[in-house]
ROLUM-277378 format. One line per 5 residues: number of its first residue (from 1); their letters; for each residue y, x, z of N, C-alpha, C, CB. Coordinates in steps of 0.05 Angstrom, whole numbers, always signed. Glycine has a CB too. Example, Ala and Ser with C-alpha at 12.3 -4.5 7.8 and 13.67 -1.06 7.14 Angstrom:
REM residues 2
1	AS	-114/+264/+156/-90/+246/+156/-66/+264/+156/-89/+226/+181 ~ -45/+257/+142/-21/+273/+143/+1/+258/+157/-12/+282/+114
REM end
This chain:
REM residues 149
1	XXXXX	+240/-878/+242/+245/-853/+228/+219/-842/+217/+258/-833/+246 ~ +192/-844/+230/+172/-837/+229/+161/-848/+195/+158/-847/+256 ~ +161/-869/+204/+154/-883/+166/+176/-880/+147/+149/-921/+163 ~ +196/-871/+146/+217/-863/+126/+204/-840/+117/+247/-859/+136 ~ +198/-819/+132/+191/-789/+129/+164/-788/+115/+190/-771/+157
6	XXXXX	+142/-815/+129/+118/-813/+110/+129/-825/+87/+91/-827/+120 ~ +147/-838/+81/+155/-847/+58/+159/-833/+31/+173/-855/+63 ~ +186/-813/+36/+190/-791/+27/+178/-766/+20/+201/-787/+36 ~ +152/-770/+41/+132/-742/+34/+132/-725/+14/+109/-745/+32 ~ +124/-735/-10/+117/-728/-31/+136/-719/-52/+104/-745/-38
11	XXXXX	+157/-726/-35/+189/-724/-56/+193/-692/-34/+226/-763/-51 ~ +196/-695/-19/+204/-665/+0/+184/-645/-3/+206/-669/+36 ~ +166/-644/-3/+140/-628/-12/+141/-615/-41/+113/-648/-12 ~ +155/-643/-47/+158/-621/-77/+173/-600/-84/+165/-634/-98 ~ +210/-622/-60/+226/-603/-57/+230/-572/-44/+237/-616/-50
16	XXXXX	+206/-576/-26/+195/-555/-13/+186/-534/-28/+176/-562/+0 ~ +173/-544/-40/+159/-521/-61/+165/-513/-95/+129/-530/-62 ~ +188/-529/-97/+212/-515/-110/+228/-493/-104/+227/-527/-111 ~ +233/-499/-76/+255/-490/-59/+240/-455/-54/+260/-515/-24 ~ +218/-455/-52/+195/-435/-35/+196/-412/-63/+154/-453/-27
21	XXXXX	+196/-429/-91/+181/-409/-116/+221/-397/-116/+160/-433/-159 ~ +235/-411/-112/+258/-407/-123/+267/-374/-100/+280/-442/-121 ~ +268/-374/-82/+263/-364/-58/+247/-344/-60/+255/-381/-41 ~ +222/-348/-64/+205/-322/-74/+212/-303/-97/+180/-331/-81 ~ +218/-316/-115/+228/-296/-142/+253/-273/-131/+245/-319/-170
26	XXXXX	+271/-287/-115/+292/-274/-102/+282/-249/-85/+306/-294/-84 ~ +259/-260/-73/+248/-236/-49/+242/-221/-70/+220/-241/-23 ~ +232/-223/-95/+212/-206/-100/+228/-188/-125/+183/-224/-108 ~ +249/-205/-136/+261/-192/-153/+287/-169/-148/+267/-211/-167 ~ +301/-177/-118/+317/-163/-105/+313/-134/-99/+320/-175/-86
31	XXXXX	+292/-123/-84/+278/-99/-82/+279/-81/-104/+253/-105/-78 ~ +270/-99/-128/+263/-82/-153/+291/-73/-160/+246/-98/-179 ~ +316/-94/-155/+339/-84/-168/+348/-59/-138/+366/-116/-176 ~ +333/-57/-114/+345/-30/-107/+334/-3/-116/+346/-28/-79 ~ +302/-16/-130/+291/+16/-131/+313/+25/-161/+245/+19/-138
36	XXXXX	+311/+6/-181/+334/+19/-203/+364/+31/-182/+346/-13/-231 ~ +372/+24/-164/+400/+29/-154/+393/+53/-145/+414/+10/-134 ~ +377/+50/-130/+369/+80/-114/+363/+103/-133/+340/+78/-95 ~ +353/+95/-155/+346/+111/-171/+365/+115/-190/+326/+106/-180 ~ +366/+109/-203/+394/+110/-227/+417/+109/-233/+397/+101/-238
41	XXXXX	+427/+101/-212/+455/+92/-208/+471/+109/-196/+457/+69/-195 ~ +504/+123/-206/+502/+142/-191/+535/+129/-176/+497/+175/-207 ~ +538/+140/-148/+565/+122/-139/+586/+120/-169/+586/+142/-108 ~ +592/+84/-163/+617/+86/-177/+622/+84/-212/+626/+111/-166 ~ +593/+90/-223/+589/+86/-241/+583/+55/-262/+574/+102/-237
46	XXXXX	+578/+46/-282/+580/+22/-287/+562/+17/-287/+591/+15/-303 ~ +529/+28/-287/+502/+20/-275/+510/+9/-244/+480/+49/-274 ~ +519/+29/-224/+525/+32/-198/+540/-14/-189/+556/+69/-196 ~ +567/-12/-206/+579/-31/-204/+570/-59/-213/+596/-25/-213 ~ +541/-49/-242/+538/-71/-253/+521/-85/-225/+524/-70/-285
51	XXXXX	+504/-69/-215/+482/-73/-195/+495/-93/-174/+472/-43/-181 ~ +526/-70/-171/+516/-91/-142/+529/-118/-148/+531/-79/-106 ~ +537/-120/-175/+552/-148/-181/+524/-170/-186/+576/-146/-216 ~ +503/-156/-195/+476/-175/-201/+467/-186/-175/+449/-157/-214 ~ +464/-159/-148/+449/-172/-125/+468/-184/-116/+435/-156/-106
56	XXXXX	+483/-177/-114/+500/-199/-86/+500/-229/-108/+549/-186/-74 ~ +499/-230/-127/+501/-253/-142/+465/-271/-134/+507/-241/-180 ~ +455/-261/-141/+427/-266/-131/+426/-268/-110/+409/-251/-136 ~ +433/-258/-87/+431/-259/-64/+448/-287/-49/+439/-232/-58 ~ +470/-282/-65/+490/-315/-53/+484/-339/-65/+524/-315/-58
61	XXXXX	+478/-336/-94/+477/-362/-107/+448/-370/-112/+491/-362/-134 ~ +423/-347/-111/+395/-370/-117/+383/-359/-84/+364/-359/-155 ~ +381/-336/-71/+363/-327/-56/+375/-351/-27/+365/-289/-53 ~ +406/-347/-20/+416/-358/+6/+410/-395/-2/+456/-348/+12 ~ +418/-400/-18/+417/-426/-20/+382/-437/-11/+427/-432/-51
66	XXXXX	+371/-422/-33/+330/-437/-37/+324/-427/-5/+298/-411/-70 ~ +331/-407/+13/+322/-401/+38/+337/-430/+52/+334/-366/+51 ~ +353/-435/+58/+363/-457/+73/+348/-482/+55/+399/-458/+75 ~ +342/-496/+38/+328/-503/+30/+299/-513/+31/+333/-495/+22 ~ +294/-491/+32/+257/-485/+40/+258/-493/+71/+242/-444/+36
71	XXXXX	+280/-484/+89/+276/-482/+115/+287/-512/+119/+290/-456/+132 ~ +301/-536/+109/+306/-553/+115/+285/-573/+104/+328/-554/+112 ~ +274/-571/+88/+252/-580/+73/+238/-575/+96/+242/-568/+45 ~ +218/-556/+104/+201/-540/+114/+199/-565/+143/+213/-505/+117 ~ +233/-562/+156/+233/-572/+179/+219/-603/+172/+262/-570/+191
76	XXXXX	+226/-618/+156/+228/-643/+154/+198/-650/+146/+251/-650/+134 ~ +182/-633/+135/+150/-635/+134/+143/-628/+165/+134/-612/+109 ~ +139/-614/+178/+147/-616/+204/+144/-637/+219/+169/-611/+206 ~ +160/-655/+221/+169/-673/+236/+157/-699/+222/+200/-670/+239 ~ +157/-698/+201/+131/-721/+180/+109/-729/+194/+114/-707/+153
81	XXXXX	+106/-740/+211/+80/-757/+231/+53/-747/+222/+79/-795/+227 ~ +40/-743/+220/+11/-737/+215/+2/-713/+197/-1/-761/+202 ~ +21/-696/+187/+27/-675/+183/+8/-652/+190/+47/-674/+193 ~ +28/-644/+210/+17/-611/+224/+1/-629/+251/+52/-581/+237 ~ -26/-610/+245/-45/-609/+268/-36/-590/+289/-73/-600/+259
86	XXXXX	-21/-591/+310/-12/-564/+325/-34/-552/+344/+15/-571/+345 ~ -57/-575/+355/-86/-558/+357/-101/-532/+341/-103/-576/+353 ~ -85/-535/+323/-104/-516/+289/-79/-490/+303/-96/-537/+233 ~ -98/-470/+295/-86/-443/+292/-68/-436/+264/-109/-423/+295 ~ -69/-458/+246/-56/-448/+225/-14/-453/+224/-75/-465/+199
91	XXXXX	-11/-476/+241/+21/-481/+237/+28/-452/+251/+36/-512/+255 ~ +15/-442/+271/+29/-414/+280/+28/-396/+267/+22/-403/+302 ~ +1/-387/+248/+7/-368/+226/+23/-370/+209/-9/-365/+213 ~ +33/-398/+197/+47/-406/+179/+76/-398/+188/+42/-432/+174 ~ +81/-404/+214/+110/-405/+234/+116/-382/+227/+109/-409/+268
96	XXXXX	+96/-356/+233/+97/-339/+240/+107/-311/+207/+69/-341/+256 ~ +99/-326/+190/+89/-322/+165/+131/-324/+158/+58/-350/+150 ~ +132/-352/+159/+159/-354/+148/+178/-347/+160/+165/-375/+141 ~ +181/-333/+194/+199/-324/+197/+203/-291/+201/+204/-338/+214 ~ +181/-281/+187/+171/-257/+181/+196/-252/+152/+133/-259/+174
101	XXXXX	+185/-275/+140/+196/-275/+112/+226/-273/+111/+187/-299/+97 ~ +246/-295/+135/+256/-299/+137/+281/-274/+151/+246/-319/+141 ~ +264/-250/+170/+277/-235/+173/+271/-208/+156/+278/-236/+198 ~ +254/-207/+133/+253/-193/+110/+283/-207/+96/+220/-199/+91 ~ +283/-220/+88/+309/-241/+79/+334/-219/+83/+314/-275/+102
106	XXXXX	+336/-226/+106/+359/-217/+127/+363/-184/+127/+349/-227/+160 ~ +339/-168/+130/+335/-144/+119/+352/-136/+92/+307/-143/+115 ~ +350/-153/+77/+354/-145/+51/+383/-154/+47/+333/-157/+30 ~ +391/-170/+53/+423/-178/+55/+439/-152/+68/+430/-209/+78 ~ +425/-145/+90/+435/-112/+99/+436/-92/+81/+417/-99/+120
111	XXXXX	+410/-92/+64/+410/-59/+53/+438/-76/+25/+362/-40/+36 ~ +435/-93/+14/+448/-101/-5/+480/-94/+5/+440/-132/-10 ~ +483/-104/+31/+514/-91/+39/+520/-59/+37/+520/-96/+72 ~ +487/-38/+42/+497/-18/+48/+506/-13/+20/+481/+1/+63 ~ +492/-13/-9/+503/-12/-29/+530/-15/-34/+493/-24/-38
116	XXXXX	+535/-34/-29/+561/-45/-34/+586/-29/-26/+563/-71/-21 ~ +577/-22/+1/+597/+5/+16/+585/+33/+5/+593/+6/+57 ~ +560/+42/-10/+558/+61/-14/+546/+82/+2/+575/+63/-20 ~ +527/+58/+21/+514/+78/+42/+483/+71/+42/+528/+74/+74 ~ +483/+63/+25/+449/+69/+13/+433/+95/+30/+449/+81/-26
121	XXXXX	+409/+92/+42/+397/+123/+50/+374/+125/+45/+398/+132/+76 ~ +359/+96/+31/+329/+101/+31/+331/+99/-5/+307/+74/+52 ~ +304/+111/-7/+298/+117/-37/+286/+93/-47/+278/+142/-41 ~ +287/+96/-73/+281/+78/-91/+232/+78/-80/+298/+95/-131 ~ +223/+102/-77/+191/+99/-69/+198/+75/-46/+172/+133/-54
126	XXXXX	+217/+81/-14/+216/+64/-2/+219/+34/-6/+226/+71/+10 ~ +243/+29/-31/+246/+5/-37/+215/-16/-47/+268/+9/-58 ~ +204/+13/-66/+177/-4/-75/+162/-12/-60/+160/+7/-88 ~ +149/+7/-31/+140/-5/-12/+139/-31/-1/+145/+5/-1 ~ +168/-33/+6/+189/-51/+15/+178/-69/+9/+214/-51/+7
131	XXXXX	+172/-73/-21/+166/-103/-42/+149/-112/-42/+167/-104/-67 ~ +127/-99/-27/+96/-109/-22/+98/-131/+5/+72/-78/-14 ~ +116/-122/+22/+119/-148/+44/+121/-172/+47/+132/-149/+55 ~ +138/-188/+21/+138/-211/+8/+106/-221/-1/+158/-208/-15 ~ +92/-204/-5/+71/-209/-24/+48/-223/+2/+60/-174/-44
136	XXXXX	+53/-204/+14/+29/-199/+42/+36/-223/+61/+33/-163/+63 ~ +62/-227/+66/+67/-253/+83/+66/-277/+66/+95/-252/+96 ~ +73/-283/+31/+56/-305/+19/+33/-305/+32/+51/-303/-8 ~ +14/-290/+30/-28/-293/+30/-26/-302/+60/-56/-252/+25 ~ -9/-301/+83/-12/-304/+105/-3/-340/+101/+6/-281/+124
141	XXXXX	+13/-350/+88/+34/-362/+89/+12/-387/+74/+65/-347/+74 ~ +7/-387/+43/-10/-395/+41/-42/-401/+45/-5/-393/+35 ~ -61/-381/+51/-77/-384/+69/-72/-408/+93/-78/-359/+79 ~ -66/-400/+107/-56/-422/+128/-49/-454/+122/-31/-411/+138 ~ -38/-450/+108/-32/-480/+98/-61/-497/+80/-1/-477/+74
146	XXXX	-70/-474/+61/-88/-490/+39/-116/-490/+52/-90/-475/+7 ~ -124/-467/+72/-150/-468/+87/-153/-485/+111/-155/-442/+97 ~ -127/-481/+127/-115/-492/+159/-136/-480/+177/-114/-530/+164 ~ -140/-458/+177/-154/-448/+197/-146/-457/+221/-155/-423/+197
REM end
């Protein structure tokens, strides 16, 4: 199994990092569609409806998919023989990095429901905040990988 996986490397790595940009746009573009909701949209209206027909669309068809993706990719570099140094401090930043990301993810599938029911409570300033977390766990995420501290 070991030499199949070094085999494939270069084909999953790529898929990986397809999977990662596809995935990131989602983190990063989702947020922005709550600060417009929070802001502009008033219940029930056809701003209100168009919204939540965009995120949950984004959310099921590019964000859910590229996350399982990245994470099955992810695993399979992983397990690739000569790979990850687990002496190095960096696979735990990295670990640490993507499941940070991963329950930002999960975060956002929540507030996306509260929409949906109409129970939105944070503002569109909080949403912006919000959107810097994606940004900050990349620099953790990459760092780690391209330095390997």
């Amino acid at each position: 199994m070991g030499y199949f996986l070094v085999d494939i490397y270069p084909y999953v790595l790529s898929f990986h990092i397809m999977a990662v940009m596809s995935w990131m746009a989602g983190l990063f573009y989702l947020p922005r569609l709550f600060v417009y909701h929070a802001e502009r949209a008033e219940k029930g209206d056809q701003l209100d409806e168009t919204l939540k027909i965009m995120e949950f669309k984004l959310q099921r068809y590019i964000m859910s998919p590229a996350s399982i993706a990245t994470w099955l990719a992810g695993l399979t570099l992983v397990f690739t023989p000569g790979i990850v140094d687990w002496s190095s401090v960096w696979p735990y930043t990295k670990a640490f990095g993507v499941i940070s990301m991963t329950a930002y993810d999960h975060w956002l599938m929540q507030m996306r429901k509260k929409f949906g029911r109409n129970e939105n409570t944070l503002t569109g300033r909080q949403y912006r905040m919000m959107n810097e977390v994606p940004t900050l766990l990349m620099v953790i995420i990459v760092l780690s990988v391209v330095v390997k501290f």
